[in-house]
Residue, then its C-alpha position, 0 to 999 in steps of 0.5 A: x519654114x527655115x529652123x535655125x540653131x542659134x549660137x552659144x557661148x561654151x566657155x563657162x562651165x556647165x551648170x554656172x550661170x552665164x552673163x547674157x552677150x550685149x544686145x538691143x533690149x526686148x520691146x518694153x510691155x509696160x501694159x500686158x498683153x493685148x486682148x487679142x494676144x490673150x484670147x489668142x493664148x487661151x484659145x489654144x487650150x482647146x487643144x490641151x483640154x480636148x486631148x485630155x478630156x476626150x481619151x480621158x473619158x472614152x478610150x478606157x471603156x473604148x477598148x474594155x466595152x467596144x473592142x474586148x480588150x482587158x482592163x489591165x491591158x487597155x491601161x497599158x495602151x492609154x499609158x504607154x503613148x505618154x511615156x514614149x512623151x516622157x522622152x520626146x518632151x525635153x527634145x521639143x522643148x530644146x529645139x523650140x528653144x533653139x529655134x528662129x523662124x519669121x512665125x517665131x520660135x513656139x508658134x510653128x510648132x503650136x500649129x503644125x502639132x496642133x493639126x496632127x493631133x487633130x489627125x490623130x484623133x481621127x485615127x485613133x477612134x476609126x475603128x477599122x476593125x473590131x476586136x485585137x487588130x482594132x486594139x493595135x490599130x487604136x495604140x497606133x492612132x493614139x501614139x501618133x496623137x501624142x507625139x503630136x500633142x507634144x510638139x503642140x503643148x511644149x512651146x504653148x506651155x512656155x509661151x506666158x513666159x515670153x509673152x508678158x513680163x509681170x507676174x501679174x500678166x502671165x496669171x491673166x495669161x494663165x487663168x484665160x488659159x484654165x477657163x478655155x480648158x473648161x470650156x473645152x472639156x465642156x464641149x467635148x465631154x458633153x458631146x463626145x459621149x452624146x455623139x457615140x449613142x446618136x451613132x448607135x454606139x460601137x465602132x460607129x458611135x466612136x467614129x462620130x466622136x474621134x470627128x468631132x474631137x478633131x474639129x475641136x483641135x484643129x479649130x484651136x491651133x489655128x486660133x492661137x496661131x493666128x491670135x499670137x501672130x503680133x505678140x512680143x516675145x524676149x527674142x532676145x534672150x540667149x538660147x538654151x544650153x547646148x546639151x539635154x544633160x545640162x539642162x536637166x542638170x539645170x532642171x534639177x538645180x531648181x528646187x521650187x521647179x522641182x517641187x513644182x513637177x512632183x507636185x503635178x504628176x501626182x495632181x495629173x494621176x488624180x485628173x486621169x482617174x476621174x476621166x477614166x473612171x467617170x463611164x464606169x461611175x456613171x453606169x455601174x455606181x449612178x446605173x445611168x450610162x447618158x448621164x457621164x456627159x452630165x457629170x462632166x459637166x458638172x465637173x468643169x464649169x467651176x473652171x468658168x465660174x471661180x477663176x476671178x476668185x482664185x486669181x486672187x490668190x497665189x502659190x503653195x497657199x491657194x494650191x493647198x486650199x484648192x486641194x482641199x476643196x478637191x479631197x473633199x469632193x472626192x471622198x464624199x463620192x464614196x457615198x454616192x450609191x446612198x445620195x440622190x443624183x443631185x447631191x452628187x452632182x454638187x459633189x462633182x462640182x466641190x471637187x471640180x471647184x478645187x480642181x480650177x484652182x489646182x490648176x491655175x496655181x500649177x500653171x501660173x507657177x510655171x512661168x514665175x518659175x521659167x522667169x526666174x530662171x532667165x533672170x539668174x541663168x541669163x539663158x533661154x530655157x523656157x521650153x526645156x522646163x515646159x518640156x520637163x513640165x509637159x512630160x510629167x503631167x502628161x506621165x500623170x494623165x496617163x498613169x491615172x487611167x493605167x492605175x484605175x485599169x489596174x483596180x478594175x482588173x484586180x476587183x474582177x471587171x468583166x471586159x465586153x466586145x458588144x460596145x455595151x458595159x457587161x454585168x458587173x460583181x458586187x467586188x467590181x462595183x466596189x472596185x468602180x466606185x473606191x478607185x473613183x473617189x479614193x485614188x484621187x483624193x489619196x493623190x491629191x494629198x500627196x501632191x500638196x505635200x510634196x509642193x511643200x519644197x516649192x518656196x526653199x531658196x536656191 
């Protein structure tokens, strides 16, 4: 495979917009993506759904019950890897950017990061060893899953963009996008957990589990590679801009971008505390350890069932009202210990209903904004801002654990080496469940109000 950097004009100075050189114009998509371009797309969220769903759900617990490590300190290694990604991301996104193959210039990436993540997973739960070297050995598998998954999701981010030309046509691009996340999050959520207690738990079980998730992954990147093999991209458009610091400084110039990223740090951490939280909730709140595959469950299957609703709304506005729904949710979980598993189910599915539309907003501003972009800069920077993009989400997913690892620790959470949760204090039960349902809603409040900016001018 031949990478090639592609020229670029220097003569303007940096910061201002340069006119796009001359050249053939882009192939003319008058009626959208194909079918098979679109499920192609949206079959790469198998990758992204599975990253975060399953060390979302079982690498917390994984190192506090299985491997003995602390909960502050097992936060760490869930939230360290992502912020090595905060660095890696705007390099990726710049040399996807920059980048000419016959495959074109995100597809390559999206299969070859695609396959190691799935490498990754695999490490990451083999569990050599017990106790602190298995720790080590976990924090090595799971960097090398997420430097992958950052040369997986920094192109696949910026493809709508480039494979539609209506803003109409990337919400379909995006939507197919969210349900397959469901989809994924569904699958390896219910099994994940599933497959750890047919294996007998422990170190075993977690190997059945890292199998399966990396299956998932591989299946996924092979997909959306294939699927997208005949799709139009604007190939035409000039490349990025030379330096990483004009492109931030880029970056920065965009005010609906830049709402848009704070908005989904603080979106994403209210994503990464209900996946870490979810085993403790379900075994020390519910008192039912089996039934985390249930709430998950529970949780993601509005991603499949609300998306023709939410797709006909848009921005800020449809934003604020999935968030809504997903405060909601969040805050009446407070009183789960006082409701039958029912009702709390239906709580999980309020919030998991707000969340599909959280998502399909943020996602579905991306590109507008990554077109926008194009069109008053007249420069290729796509994967630059997806790559910004995919830094703070990932920031985000990461924090959340971290933070609810922090809560843990600081309510008194007895940490387990048996692969069997300890016996917990009422302050650590009250910990379990306010970090669960309180952080968040606190979070998702925050994110709204901060995507308040999303629509001022230039």
């Amino acid at each position: 495979m031949a990478l090639t950097d592609t020229g670029d004009d220097r003569s303007a100075p940096p910061g201002r917009a340069r006119k796009a050189p001359p050249g053939p114009p882009g192939p003319a998509r008058t009626g959208g993506p194909a079918r098979r371009v679109r499920f192609g797309y949206a079959s790469g969220s198998l990758v992204s759904g599975t990253f975060t769903t399953l060390p979302g759900l079982l690498l917390l617990p994984y190192l506090t019950d299985t491997l003995g490590v602390g909960a502050a300190l097992a936060g760490a290694v869930v939230f360290l890897p992502k912020a090595w990604d905060a660095v890696l991301n705007p390099f990726v996104g710049r040399v996807s950017d920059r980048t000419r193959t016959r495959w074109g210039s995100r597809r390559p990436y999206v299969l070859v990061g695609g396959l190691a993540v799935a490498l990754g997973f695999a490490l990451t739960f083999a569990g050599p060893l017990p106790g602190s070297a298995g720790a080590w050995f976990t924090a090595a598998g799971y960097l090398l899953t997420a430097t992958a998954f950052a040369f997986f999701q920094v192109p696949y981010v910026a493809m709508p963009a480039e494979l539609a030309d209506r803003e109409e046509d990337r919400m379909r691009l995006v939507a197919g996008r969210v349900a397959v996340i469901g989809i994924a999050a569904l699958v390896t959520g219910a099994a994940a957990p599933a497959l750890v207690d047919a294996g007998g738990g422990g170190l075993t079980g977690h190997r059945w589990a890292g199998a399966f998730g990396a299956a998932v992954v591989a299946l996924g990147a092979l997909w959306v590679f294939a699927g997208t093999r005949t799709a139009n991209a604007t190939s035409h458009v000039p490349a990025a801009e030379p330096t990483l610091r004009e492109q931030f400084a880029a970056a920065r110039a965009n005010p609906p971008f830049m709402a848009l990223l704070r908005c989904v740090v603080l979106q994403s951490v209210a994503t990464g505390v209900l996946l870490a939280g979810a085993p403790y909730f379900a075994d020390h709140v519910l008192h039912d350890s089996s039934g985390v595959g249930v709430l998950v469950a529970a949780f993601v299957a509005p991603n499949l069932l609300t998306m023709p609703l939410w797709s006909r709304l848009r921005g800020p506005r449809g934003y604020a009202l999935a968030s809504a729904l997903f405060t909601a949710g969040c805050l009446l979980f407070l009183a789960s210990p006082f409701l039958p598993q029912g009702a709390v189910l239906v709580t999980m599915a309020l919030a998991g209903t707000g969340h599909a539309g959280q998502l399909l907003f943020l996602y579905a501003m991306l590109p507008d904004c990554i077109a926008r972009d194009t069109s008053r800069t007249g420069r290729r920077q796509g994967g630059v801002l997806s790559g910004v993009f995919t830094t703070a989400e990932g920031l985000g997913v990461a924090l959340g654990p971290f933070l609810y690892g922090l809560v843990l620790q600081l309510s008194g959470y007895v940490s387990s080496g048996t692969g069997d949760a300890a016996e917990q204090s009422l302050t650590a039960r009250i910990g379990i469940l306010t970090g669960f349902g309180a952080l968040p809603a606190l979070a998702a409040v925050a994110a709204v109000l901060l995507l308040r900016s999303y629509n001022r001018p230039y």
